[in-house]
N, C-alpha and C positions, 0 to 999 in steps of 0.2 A: 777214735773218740767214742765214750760212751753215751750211747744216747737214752735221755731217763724213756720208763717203760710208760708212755701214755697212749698207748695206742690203741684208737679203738676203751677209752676208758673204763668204759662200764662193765667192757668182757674180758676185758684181758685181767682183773681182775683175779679171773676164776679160772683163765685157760688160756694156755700159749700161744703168740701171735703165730705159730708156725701150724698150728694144728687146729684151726677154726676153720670151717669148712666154706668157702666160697660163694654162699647164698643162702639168701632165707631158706628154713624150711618152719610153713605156717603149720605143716599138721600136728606138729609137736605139741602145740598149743590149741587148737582149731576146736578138740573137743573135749579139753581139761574144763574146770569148776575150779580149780586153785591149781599154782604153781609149789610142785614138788621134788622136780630136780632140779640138778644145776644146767643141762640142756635148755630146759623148760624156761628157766630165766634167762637165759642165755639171746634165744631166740626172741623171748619178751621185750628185753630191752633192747639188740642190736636192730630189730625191725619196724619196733614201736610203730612206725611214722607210713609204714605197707600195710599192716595190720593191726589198727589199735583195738588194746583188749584190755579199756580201763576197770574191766571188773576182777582184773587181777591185782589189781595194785593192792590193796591186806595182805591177801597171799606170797604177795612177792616181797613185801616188807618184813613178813614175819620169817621169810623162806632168809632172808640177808642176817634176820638179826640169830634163826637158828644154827644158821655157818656159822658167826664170829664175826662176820663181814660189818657190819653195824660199829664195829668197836676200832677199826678198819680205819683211818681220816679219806687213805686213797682209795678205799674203796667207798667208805660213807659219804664225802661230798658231791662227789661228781653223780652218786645214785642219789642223794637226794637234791641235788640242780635237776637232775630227769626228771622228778617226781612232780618238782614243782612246775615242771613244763605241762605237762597233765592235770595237776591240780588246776592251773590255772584254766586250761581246754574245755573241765570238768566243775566247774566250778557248783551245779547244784549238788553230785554228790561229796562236795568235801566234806560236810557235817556228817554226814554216815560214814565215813571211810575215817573221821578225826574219833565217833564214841565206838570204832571197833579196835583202833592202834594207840589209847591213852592208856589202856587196860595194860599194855605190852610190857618188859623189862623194859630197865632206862635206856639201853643203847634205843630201844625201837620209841619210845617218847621224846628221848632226844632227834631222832632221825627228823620226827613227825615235826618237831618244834620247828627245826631249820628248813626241811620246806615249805612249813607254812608261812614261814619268815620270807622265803626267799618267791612265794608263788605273788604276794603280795596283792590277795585280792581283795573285795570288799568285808569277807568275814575273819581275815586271817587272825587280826588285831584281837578283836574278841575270844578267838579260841587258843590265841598263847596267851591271853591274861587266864582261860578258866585252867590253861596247863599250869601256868607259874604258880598256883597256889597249891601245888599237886607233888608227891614225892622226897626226895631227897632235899635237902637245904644246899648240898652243890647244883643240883639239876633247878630249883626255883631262880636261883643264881642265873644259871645261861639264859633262861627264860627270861628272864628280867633284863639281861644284856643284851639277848636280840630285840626286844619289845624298846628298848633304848637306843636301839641302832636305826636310824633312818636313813641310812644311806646303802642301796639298794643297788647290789651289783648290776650293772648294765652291760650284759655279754658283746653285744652289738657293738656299744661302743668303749667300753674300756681299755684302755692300754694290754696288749700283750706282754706283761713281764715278768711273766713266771713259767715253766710245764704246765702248770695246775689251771691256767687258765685256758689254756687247751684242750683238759681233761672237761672244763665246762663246756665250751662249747660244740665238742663231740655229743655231750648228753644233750643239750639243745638238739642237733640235729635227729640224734637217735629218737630222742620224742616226737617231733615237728617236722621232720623231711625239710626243713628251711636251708635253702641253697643261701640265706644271707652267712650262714653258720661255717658253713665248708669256704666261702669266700673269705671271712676274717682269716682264717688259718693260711689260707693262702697267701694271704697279703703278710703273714709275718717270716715266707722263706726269704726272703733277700737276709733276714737277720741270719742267717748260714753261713754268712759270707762275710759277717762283721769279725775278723781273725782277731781283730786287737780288744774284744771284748768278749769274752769264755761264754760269758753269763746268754749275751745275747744268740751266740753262735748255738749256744746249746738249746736254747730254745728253738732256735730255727730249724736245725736239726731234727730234732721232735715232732717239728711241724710236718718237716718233711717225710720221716718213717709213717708217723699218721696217716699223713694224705696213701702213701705208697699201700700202705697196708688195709686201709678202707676204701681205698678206689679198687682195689682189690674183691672185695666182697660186698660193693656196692655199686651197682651199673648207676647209681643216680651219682655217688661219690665221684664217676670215672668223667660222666659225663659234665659235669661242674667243672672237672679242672679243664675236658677239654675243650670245652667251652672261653673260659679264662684265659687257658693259652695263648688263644688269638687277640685276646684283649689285652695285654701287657705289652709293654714297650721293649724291643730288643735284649736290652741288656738284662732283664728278669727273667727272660725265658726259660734258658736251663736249667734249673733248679727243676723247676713247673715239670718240664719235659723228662728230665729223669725220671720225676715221680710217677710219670706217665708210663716209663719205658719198662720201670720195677713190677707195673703192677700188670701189664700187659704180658710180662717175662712169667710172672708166677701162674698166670691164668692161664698158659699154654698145659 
């Protein structure tokens, strides 16, 4: 069975789950001013939540929209659900981090628009009304359809019924170290198991190569599931414990 590529969302992106290296490395970033390679981001987003370095964030937006990656849906949403985890952490500088990235091409205005949309804090409302008056007549457009949209994904609690919503709440974690984040995904491997529905199976699936491969390069990720392990009722365990045995297998 194929299982879609969400692993680890934000990196896999840019680089093979097979060739990501097993562990933070904060030097890479420790003594940069802006993010300029794809390591550099690499490190940014998958640690975020060990070592935040919200004064990258321009850098890193403009470093996504210079690749292509901005233009990207699987790579654009799930970076900007992370962003908006920060924007909201960060909430006095969003107004300096919003008149450095309206300047930017549309991919990188659009990027800005949706997580300001999706940070949803006290100023967000106000700075997609001074964007929607700004650019393109498709781009005033979006603007005007997220400022029309009040209903406001809730990671925590939404239904799991797609990949892409696992792609979100990888980026919640990756920003926030929030063990509620690694538990949702947890709770959707039994769908591994639902044979008589594709849809479901394949998400569970997903869920399952995720956890394998970020409990992998995340002792806090490993430690969530084994945690959880002992909190499930018999008949869930296996799934939980492969994911366990995959990611213990690769780290020898």
């Amino acid at each position: 069975m194929k299982i879609p590529s969400v692993v680890g969302a934000l990196v896999l992106v840019l680089v093979s789950s097979l060739s990501v290296i097993a562990q933070s490395r904060p030097g890479l970033i420790k003594s940069i001013d802006r993010i300029a390679t794809e390591d550099q981001l690499n490190e940014w987003l998958t640690y975020y939540y060990l070592h935040p370095r919200p004064d990258l964030v321009v850098s890193a937006v403009q470093y996504m929209s210079g690749q292509g990656l901005l233009l990207k849906p699987n790579a654009s949403t799930p970076f900007c659900i992370f962003l908006a985890n920060v924007f909201a952490a960060n909430p006095a500088k969003v107004e300096t981090w919003f008149e450095e990235l309206r300047t930017g091409k549309e991919d990188q205005r659009s990027a800005l628009a949706l997580t300001l949309w999706r940070a949803n804090t006290s100023g967000s409302e106000s700075l997609l009304k001074a964007l929607s008056k700004e650019g393109s007549a498709p781009f005033q457009q979006y603007v005007n359809e997220l400022l029309a949209d009040n209903h406001h994904p809730d990671l925590l609690h939404n239904e799991i019924d797609k990949p892409g919503r696992l792609d979100a709440l990888w980026a919640g974690f990756f920003a926030t170290g929030d063990e509620r984040y690694v538990k949702r995904i947890i709770g959707a491997l039994p769908l591994f198991q639902e044979k008589d529905d594709v849809g479901q199976m394949l998400i569970g699936g997903a869920a399952k190569w995720s956890l394998a491969s970020n409990a992998y390069q995340h002792p806090k990720v490993m430690q969530i599931c084994e945690a959880q392990l002992k909190e499930l009722p018999p008949d869930q365990q296996a799934v939980l414990a492969e994911v366990i045995k995959t990611a213990r297998e690769r780290q020898k």
